[in-house]
C-alpha positions in Angstrom: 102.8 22.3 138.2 105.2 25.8 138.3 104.1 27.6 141.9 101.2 30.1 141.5 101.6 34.0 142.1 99.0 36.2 142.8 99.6 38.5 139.8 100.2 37.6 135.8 97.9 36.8 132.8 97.0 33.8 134.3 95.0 35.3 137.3 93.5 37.9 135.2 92.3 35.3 132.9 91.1 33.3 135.7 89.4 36.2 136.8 87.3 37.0 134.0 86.1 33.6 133.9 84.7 33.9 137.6 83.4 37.2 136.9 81.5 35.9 133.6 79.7 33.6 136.1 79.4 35.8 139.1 77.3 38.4 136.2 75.8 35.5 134.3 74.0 34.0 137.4 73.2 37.4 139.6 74.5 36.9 142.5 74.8 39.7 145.2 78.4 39.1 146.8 80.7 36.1 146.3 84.1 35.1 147.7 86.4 32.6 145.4 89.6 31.8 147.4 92.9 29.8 145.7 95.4 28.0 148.3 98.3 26.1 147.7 99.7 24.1 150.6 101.3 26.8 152.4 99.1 30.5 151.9 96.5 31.9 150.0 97.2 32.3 146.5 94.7 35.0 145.4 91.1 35.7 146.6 88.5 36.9 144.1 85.7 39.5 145.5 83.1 40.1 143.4 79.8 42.0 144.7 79.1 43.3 148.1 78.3 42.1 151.4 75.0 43.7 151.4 72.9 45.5 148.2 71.5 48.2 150.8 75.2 49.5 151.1 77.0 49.3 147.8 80.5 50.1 149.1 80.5 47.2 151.6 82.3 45.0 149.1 83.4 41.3 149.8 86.8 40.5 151.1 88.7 37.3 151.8 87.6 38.4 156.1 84.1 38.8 154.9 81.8 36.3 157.0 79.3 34.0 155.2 77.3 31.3 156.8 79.4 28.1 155.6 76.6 25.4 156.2 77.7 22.2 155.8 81.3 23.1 154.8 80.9 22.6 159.1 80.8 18.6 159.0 84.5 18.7 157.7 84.9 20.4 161.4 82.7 18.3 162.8 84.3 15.0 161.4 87.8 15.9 162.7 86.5 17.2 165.8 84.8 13.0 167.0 88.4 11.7 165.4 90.7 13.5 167.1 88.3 12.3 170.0 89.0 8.7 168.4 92.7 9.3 168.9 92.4 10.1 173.0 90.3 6.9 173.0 87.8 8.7 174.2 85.1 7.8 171.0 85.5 4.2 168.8 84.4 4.6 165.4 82.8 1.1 165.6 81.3 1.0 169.2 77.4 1.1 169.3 76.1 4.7 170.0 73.6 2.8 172.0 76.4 2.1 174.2 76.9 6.2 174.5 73.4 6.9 174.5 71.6 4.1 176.2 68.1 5.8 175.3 68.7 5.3 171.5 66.0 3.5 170.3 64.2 3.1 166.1 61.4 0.8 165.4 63.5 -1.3 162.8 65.7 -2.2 165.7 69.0 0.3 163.9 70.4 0.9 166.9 71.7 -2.4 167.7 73.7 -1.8 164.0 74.3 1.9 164.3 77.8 3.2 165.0 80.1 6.8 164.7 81.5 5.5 161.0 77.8 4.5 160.2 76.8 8.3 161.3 80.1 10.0 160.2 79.7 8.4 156.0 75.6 9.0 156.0 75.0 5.0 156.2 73.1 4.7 159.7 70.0 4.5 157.6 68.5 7.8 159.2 66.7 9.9 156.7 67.4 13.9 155.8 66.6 16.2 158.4 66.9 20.2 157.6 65.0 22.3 160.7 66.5 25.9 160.1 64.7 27.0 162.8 64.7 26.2 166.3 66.5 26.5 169.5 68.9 28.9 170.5 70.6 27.1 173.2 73.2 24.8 172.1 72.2 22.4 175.3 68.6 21.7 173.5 70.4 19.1 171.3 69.6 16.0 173.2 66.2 16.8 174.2 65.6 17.4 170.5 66.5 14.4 168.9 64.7 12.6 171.5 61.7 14.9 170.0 63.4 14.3 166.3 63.7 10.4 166.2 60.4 9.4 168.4 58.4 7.2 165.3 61.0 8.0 163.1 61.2 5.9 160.2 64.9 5.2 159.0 65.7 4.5 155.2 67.6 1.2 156.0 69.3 -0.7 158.7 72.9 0.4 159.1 74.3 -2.9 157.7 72.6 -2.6 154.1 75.5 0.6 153.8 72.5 2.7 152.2 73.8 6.3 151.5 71.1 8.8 152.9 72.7 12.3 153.4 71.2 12.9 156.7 72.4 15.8 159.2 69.9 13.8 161.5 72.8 11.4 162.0 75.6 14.1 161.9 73.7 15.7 165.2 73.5 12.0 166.8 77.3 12.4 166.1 78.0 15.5 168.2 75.6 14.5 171.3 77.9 11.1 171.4 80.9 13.4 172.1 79.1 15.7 174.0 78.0 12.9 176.9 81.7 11.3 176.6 83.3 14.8 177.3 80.5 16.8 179.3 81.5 19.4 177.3 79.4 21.4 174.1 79.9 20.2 170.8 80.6 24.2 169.9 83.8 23.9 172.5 85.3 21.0 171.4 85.4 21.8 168.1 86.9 25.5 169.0 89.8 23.0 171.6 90.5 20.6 169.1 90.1 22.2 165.6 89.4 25.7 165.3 92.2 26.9 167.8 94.9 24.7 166.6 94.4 25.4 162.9 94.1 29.4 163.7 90.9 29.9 163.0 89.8 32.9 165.2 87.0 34.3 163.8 84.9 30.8 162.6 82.5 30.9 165.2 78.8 28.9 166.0 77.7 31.8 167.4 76.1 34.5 165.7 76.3 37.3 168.3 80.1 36.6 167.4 79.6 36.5 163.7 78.2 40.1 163.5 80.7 41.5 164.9 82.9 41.1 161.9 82.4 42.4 158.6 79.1 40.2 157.4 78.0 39.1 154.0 74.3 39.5 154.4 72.0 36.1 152.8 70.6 38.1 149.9 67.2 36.9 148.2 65.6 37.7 144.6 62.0 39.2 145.2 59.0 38.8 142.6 60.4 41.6 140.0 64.3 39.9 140.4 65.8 42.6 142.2 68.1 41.1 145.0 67.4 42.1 148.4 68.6 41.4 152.0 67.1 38.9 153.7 66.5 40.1 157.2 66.4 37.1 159.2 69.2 35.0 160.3 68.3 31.5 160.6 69.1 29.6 163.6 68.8 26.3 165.6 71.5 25.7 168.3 70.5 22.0 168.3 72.1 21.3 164.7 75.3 23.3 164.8 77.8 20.1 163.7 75.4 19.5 160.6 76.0 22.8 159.4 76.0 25.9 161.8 79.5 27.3 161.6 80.3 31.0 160.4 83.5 31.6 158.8 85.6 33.5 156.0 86.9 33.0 152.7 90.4 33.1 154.1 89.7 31.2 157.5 88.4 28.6 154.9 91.9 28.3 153.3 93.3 27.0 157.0 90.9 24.6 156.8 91.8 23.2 153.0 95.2 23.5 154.0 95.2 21.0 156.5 93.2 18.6 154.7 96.1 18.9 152.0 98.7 18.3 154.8 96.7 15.6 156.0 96.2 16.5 159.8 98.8 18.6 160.3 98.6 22.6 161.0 100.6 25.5 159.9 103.1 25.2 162.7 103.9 21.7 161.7 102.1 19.9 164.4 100.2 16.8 163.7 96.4 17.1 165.1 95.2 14.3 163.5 96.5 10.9 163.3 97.6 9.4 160.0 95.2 6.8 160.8 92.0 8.9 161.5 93.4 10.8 158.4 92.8 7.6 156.5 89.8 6.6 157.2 88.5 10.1 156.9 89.3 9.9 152.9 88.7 6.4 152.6 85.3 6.2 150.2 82.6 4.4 152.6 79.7 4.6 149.9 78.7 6.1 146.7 77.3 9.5 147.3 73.4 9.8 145.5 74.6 7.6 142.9 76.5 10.0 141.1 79.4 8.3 139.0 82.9 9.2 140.8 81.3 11.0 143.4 81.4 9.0 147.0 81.6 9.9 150.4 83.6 9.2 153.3 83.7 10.3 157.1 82.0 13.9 156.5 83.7 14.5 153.1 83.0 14.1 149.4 85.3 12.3 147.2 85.2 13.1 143.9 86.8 11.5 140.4 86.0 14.0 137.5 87.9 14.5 134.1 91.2 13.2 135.4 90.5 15.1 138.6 90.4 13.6 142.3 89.5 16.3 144.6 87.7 15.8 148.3 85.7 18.3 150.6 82.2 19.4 151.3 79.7 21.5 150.1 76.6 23.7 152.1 73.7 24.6 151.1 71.9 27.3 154.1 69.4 29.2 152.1 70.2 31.5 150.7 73.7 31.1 151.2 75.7 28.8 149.2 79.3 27.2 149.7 81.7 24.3 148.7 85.6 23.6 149.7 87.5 21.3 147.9 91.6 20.4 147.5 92.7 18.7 145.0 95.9 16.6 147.2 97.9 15.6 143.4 98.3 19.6 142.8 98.6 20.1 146.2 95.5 23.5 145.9 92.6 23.8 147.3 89.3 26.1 146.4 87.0 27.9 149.1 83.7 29.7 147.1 81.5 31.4 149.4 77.8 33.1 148.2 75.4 35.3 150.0 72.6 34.3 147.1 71.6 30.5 146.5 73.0 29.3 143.5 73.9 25.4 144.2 75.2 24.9 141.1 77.9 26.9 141.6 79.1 24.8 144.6 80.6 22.6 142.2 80.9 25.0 138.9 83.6 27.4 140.5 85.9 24.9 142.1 85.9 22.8 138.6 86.4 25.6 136.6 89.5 26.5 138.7 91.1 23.4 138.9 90.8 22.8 135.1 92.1 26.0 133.9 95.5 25.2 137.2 95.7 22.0 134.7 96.0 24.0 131.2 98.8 25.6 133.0 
């Protein structure tokens, strides 16, 4: 495939196609960033950060809340813990968390790969609310999985999407470090792969130029939602902040397979590896499987891997596509789902008519 440039018929006819949808499904603001292996290609802003002022427009810097776009930060976070032997992908989390305890008996099953690739058996959990104090994560999923009734028992390799599991995930690292989940994803991933301004913490977030969530009301008209959800206790399922062009770093790496833009390998070919290897079919969907905290998906001669986020009402996906070596970052401050998965497609079918 010839090497991209941000300029040329083919961008603006790219363009127009993104802007066709941005108008055809009203959205407020949306950000639609192209990477190739090495720097962002072109970033398409359409809309604004907020209605309520009209020149605020989105930017590749402007901040949306990614959702669960986070698990991709969360899953290379626990295996670059897995490289310091500090975590085993296969030890019991019983044996990290000696309370753990389901009345099917799961946790004498349940491991980090079981929690990492949604098999564990634990059902979906989505509490936007909650507390604001990232150290209320144990004490809540003591709360969370008291007469909890799991899906399955961790060897049946169900596939239940289930942050529930994801959280379970984080407090194993946090007991084997004694440190936040929020820190050791800022020590082993955020900092080394330059990502300043992605941040858990909201105070943070708002002090950078904000894509506000944006909600229809009863006559249509979009309007700002004037509420920012949060719950400290759930951060690694999904409570990251980030940019359009902070994004890129991210798809970046995944394309240069643990390695960051200063050459430097920060995750082991290994834990690479098994991060992309399919562990289960994802909701039955034909070519669409999951493995540890990434989608995998096989689409019109297409292979591309990455996550989406659903926050409401924001709206997100990443995905890379490793044959073409690009990646796609689509960010929206107005729920449409669809989209997710429209926008990258779109772009990676019109780089293959190239």
């Amino acid at each position: 495939m010839n090497q991209l440039t941000a300029g040329g018929f083919f961008m603006e006819k790219l363009e127009a196609k993104l802007q066709a949808l941005f108008d055809k499904n009203h959205i407020a603001g949306m950000s639609v960033a192209l990477t190739d292996r090495n720097k962002i290609v072109k970033c398409f802003n359409f809309g604004v950060e907020t209605v309520e002022f009209p020149t605020h427009k989105t930017t590749e810097h402007s901040i949306y809340r990614i959702a669960s776009i986070t698990k991709v930060i969360t899953g290379l976070t626990i295996l670059c813990l897995v490289d310091r032997n500090i975590l085993e992908l296969d030890q019991l989390i019983k044996d990290y968390v000696p309370w753990l305890s389901f009345t099917n008996g799961a946790e004498t099953q349940m491991t980090l790969r079981h929690l990492l690739s949604h098999t564990s058996g634990l059902p979906v959990e989505y509490t936007p609310n909650g507390p604001r104090e990232e150290a209320a994560l144990e004490q809540s999923l003591m709360d969370g999985f008291r007469d909890l009734e799991l899906r399955a028992l961790p060897e049946e390799k169900h596939y239940c999407y289930s942050n529930w599991g994801i959280r379970l995930a984080s407090l194993v690292a946090e007991k084997q470090t004694g440190k936040p989940f929020s820190a050791l994803a800022r020590e082993y991933i955020l900092d080394p792969l330059g990502m300043d301004k992605t941040t858990f913490d909201i105070r943070k977030a708002i002090t950078y130029p904000i894509s506000l969530p944006h909600e229809e009301d009863a006559s249509g008209e979009l309007k700002v939602f004037h509420y920012m959800k949060e719950n400290a206790a759930r951060y690694a399922a999904g409570g990251l902040y980030s940019s359009a062009a902070e994004l890129c770093k991210l798809a970046r790496f995944l394309l240069a397979e643990g390695v960051n833009a200063n050459g430097e390998r920060i995750v082991s070919k290994a834990s690479m590896q098994e991060m992309f290897t399919p562990h289960a079919l994802a909701a039955n969907k034909v070519g669409m499987h999951y493995g540890l905290t990434l989608f995998m998906r096989n689409y019109d001669n297409h292979f591309t891997l990455g996550h989406t986020g659903s926050a409401p009402p924001y709206a997100t996906s990443l995905f890379v596509e490793p044959e073409s070596g690009y990646g796609v970052v689509t960010l929206m401050n107005t729920q449409r789902n669809h989209l997710r998965y429209e926008v990258p497609d779109l772009v990676f079918e019109e780089l293959a008519k190239r």
